[in-house]
N, C-alpha and C positions, 0 to 999 in steps of 0.2 A: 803074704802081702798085707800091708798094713789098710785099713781102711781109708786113708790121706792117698796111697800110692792105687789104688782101684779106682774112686774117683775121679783123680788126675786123670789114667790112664783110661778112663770110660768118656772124661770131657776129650781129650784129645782124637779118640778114634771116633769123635763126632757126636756124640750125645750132648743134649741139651744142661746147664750146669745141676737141674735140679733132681733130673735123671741119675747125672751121675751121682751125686751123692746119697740117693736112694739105690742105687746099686749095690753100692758101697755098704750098707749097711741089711741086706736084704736077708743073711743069717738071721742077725737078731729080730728081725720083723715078722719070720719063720714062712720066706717067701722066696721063690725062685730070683734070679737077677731081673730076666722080665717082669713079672710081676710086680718086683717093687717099683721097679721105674714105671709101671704101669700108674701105681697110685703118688707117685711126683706128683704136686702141686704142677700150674702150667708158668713154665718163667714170667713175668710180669704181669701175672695174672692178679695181683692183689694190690691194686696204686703202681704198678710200674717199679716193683721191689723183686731186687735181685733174686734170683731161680737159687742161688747157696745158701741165701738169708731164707727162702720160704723153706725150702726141702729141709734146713738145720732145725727149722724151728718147727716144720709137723712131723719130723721123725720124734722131737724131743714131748711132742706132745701126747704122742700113740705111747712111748718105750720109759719116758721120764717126766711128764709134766711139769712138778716142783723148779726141773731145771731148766726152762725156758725162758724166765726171765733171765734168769744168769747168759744164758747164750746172746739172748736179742742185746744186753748190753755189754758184753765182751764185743762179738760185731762191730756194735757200731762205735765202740771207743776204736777199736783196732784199725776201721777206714774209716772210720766220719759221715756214713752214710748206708743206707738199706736200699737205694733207688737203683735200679740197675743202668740208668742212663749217668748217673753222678759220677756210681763207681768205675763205669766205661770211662768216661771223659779225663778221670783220674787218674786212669794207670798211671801214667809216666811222673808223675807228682808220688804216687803211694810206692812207687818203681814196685808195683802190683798188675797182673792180668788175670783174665776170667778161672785160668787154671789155677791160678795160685787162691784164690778165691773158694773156689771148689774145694780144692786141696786143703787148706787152710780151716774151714767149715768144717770140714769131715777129722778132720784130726781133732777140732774143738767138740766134736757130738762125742766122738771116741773118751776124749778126756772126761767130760762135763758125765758120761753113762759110768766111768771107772771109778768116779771120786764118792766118797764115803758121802752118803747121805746125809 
């Protein structure tokens, strides 16, 4: 299973977005599933910025530093915003929701940890 499709499937069966995308990646962190979602960021805990935007960007900074800026501004060309109340508001404008969010994040950590330094 793809780290985009665990995610998804960890936000649907009711985790929180930032959980799941620390799930999602909890191989490479060298940590159980709970565990990783243990150390998720808390969703809006930083300004009111989206749980996919925080968990993308402290996984990249524990596993890949260098590539966090690249991540923070892929995000936010891709929807226009970091706030989780903006990105809410927008779904039906970005024809985007929290899963796809989630999912979306986690396939960008996936790519942004495979690409040649």
């Amino acid at each position: 299973m793809t780290h985009e499709m665990t995610a998804r499937l960890k936000h649907r069966c009711g985790d929180n977005c930032a959980r799941s995308v620390y799930a999602a990646f909890a191989e490479e962190l060298g940590l159980t599933e709970r565990e990783a979602q243990e150390m998720a960021p808390l969703p809006r805990s930083q300004g009111g910025m989206c749980g996919a935007y925080l968990a993308g960007t402290a996984l990249l900074e524990r596993l890949a530093p260098e590539k966090v800026t690249s991540f923070q501004e892929t995000f936010e060309q891709a929807y226009g915003a970091t706030s989780c109340r903006v990105l809410v508001a927008a779904h039906r404008r970005l024809k985007k929701n929290c899963n796809d969010f989630v999912g979306e994040t986690a396939a960008l950590v996936e790519r942004l940890l495979t690409e040649e330094k």
